[in-house]
N, C-alpha and C positions, 0 to 999 in steps of 0.2 A: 504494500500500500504506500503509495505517495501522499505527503504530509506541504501543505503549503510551509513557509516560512511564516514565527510567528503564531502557530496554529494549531489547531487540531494532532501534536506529535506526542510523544508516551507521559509525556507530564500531566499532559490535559485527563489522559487514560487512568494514571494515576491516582490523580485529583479525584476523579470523579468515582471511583472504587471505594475510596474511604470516608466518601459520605452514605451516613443510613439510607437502608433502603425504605420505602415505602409505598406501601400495595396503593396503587392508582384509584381501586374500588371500594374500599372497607377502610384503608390508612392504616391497616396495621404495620408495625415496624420491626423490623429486623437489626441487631447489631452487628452481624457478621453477615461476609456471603453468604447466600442459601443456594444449592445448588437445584433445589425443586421449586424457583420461583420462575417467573416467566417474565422475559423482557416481549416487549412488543412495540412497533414503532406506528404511531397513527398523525397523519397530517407532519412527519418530519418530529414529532415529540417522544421521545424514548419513556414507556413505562412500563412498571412491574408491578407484576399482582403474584401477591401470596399462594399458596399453596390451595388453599382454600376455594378461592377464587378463579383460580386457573383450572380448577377441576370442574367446580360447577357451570364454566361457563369455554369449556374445551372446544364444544361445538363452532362457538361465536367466534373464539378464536381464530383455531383453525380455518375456515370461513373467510376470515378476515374483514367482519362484518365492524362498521363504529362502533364503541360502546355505546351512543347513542340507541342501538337499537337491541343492548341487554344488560 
C-alpha cells in the first residue's frame, strides 16, 4: 500500500489501534482488541459492533444493507 506524504502511514494505524473500541449500535466498549468484533465501513466511516450485534444482525451485514435499515 502506498501512503501519501504526511498521511494516512503506520503512525496514523497506530494511533488509531489504541483508542477504545466502541460498538456503533449498542456503545458498548471494549478495552482491548476483540478479535470477534466486526469492522464495517458505510458512506467512507469505519465502524464496529460488538459481538452481540454483529451476530444478530449478520444478515444486514453481510448484505451490506445501511444501518439505517436494521
Amino acid at each position: 500500500m502506498t501512503s501519501h506524504p504526511g498521511g494516512g502511514g503506520e503512525d496514523d494505524r497506530a494511533e488509531a489501534e489504541t483508542e477504545p473500541l466502541v460498538c456503533a449500535r449498542c456503545g458498548r466498549r471494549a478495552d482491548s482488541f476483540r478479535p470477534t468484533w466486526t469492522l464495517s465501513v458505510e458512506n467512507g466511516v469505519p465502524r464496529h459492533y460488538c459481538e452481540k450485534c454483529s451476530r444478530d444482525h449478520l444478515r444486514a451485514i453481510e448484505g451490506r444493507l445501511d444501518t439505517q435499515w436494521w
